[in-house]
C-alpha positions in Angstrom: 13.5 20.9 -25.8 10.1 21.6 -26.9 7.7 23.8 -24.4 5.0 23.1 -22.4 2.6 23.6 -20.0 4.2 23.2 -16.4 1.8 21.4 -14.1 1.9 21.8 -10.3 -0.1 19.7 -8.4 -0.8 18.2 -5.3 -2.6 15.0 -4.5 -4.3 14.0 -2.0 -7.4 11.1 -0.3 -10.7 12.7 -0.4 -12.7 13.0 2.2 -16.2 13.5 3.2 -18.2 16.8 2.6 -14.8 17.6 0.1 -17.3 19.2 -2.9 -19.6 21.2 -0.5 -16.6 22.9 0.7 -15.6 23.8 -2.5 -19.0 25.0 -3.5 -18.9 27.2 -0.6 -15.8 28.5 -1.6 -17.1 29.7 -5.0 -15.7 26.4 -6.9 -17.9 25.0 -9.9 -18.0 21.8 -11.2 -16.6 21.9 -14.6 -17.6 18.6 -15.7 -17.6 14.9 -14.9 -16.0 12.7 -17.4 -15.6 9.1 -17.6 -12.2 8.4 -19.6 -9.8 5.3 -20.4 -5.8 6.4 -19.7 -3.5 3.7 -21.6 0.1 3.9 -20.5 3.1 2.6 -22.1 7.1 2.1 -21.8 9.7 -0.5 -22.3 10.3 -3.8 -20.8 12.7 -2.5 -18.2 10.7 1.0 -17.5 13.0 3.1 -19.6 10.6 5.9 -19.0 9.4 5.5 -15.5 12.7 5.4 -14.3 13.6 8.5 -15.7 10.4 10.1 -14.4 8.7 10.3 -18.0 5.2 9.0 -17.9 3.9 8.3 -21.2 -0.2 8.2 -21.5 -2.6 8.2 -24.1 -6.2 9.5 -22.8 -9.3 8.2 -24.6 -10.2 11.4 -26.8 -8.1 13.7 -25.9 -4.5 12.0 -27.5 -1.3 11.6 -26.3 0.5 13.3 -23.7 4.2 12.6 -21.8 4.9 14.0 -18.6 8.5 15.2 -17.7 10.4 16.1 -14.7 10.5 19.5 -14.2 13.0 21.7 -12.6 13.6 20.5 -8.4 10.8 17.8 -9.2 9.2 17.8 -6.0 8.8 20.0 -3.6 7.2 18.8 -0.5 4.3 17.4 -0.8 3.9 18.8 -4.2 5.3 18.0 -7.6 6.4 19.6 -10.3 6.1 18.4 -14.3 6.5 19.3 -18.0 3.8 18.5 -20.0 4.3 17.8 -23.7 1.4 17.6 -25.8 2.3 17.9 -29.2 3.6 14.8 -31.0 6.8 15.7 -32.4 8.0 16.9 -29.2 6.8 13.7 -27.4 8.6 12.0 -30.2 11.9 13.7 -29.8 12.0 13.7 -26.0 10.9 9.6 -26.1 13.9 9.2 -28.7 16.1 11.7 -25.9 14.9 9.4 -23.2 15.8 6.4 -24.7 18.7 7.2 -26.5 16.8 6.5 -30.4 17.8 8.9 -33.1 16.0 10.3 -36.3 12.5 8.8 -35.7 9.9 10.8 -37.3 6.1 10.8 -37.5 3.3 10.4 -34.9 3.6 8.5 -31.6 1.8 5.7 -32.2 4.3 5.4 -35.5 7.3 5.1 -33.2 6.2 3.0 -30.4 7.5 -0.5 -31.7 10.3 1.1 -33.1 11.2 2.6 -29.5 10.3 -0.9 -28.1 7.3 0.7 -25.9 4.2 -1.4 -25.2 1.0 -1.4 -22.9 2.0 -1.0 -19.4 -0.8 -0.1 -17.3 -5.0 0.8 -18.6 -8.2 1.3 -16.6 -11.2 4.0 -16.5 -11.4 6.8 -14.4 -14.6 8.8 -13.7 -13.7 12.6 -12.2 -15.2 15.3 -11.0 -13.7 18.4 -12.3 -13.5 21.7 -9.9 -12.3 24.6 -10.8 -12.1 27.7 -8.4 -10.0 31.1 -8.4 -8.0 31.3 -5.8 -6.0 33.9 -4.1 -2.6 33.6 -2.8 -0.6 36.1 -0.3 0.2 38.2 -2.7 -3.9 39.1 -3.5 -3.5 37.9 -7.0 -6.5 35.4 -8.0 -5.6 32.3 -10.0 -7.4 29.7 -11.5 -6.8 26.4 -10.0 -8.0 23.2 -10.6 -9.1 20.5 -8.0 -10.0 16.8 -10.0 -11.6 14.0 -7.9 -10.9 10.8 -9.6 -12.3 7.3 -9.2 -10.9 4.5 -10.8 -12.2 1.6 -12.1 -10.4 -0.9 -9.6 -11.6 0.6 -6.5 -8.9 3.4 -6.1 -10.0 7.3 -5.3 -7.3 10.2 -5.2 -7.6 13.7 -5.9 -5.8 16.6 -6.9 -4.8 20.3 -7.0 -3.3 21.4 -9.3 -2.0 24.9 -11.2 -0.7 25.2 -14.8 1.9 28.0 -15.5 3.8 29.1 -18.7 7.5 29.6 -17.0 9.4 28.7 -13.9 9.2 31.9 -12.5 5.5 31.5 -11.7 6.0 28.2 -10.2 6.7 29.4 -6.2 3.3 31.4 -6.5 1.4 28.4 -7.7 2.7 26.4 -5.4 1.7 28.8 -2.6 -1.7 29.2 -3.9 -1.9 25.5 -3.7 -1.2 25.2 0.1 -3.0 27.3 0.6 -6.1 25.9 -0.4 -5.3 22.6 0.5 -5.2 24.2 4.0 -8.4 25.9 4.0 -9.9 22.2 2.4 -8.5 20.8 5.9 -6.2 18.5 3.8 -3.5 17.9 6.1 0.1 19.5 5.4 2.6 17.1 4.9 -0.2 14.4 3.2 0.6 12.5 0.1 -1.5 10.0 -1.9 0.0 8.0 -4.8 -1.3 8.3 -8.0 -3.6 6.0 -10.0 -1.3 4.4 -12.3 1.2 3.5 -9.4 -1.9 1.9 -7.3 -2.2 0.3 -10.2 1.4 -1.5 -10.6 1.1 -1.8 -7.2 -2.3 -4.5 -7.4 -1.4 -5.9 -11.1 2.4 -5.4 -11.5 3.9 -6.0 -8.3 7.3 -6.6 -10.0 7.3 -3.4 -11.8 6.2 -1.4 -8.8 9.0 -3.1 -6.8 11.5 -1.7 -8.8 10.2 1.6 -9.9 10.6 1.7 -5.7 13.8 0.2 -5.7 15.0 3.2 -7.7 13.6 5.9 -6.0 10.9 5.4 -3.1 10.6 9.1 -2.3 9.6 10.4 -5.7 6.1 11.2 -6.2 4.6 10.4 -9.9 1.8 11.0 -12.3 
């Protein structure tokens, strides 16, 4: 399988005074964006359930998140992030059990029988603040405070590592501020696009929780 980036992440429901703490904590505000995420997958959620999450960002391409190794841990999870087309290609053609498709992703989506799923605007806040763990080291984590465009806010922790091995201290670093932000330990928030099946595909949310109501998702 192709590499990636392996995200760890924690979401989470903002609350008041949630920037100032950061800026007292030597976080700066990146940026905020305003972006449109398009997501697609079969019919009968092929992707979704097998945990693949297939989105294409308004400038910035396509990207397909993949279960990583143990998933989720806690309140936390754990994904692959593939990037570059050909491996999105041949993981989608893995996933779905399609052989010898080539070119770009948008190339293969009728092929692969994958349409629009889900789409709406999201206008973030992006923090970003090094952080250290118990072990001293600083890292740079990444804390995005999203708004979407039907009424939903979430945000979100989260580390990116190169390897496995660097996942426990990530996910330490990421308790760790979530506890010093006051966010309380075992607190989970769904994420935007399953709000969003939720509202305006209450079949498809149904049985994405039929299959597995304990697994967190992009």
């Amino acid at each position: 399988m192709a590499q990636g980036l392996i995200e760890v992440e924690r979401k989470f429901v903002p609350g008041p005074g949630l920037e100032e703490r950061l800026q007292e904590l030597g976080g700066t505000l990146e940026h905020q964006v305003t972006f449109r995420d398009t997501y697609y997958d079969t019919p009968e959620l092929g992707l979704m359930l097998s945990d693949h999450w297939l989105r294409q960002r308004e400038g910035s391409g396509w990207e397909l998140k993949c279960p990583g190794t143990g998933g989720v841990t806690g309140s936390h999870t754990k994904y692959l992030e593939l990037t570059s087309e050909p491996a999105i290609v041949a993981r989608l053609c893995e996933v779905l059990g399609s052989q010898g498709l080539g070119g770009g992703v948008a190339a293969v989506l009728g092929l692969l029988g994958l349409q629009e799923i889900a789409s709406f605007v999201t206008t973030r806040s992006a923090w970003k603040l090094a952080f250290s763990g118990a072990d001293g080291a600083k890292s740079l984590l990444r804390v995005d405070l999203d708004t979407a465009d039907f009424g939903y806010a979430v945000g979100e922790v989260e580390a990116l590592v190169h390897e496995e091995a660097q996942v426990p201290s990530a996910l330490e670093k990421i308790h760790s501020l979530s506890s010093v932000l006051g966010l309380p330990a075992q607190e989970t928030a769904p994420a935007k696009l399953i709000v969003y099946l939720q509202r305006f595909r209450p079949h498809d949310y149904q049985r994405l929780l039929q299959a597995n109501s304990s697994r967190e998702r992009p």
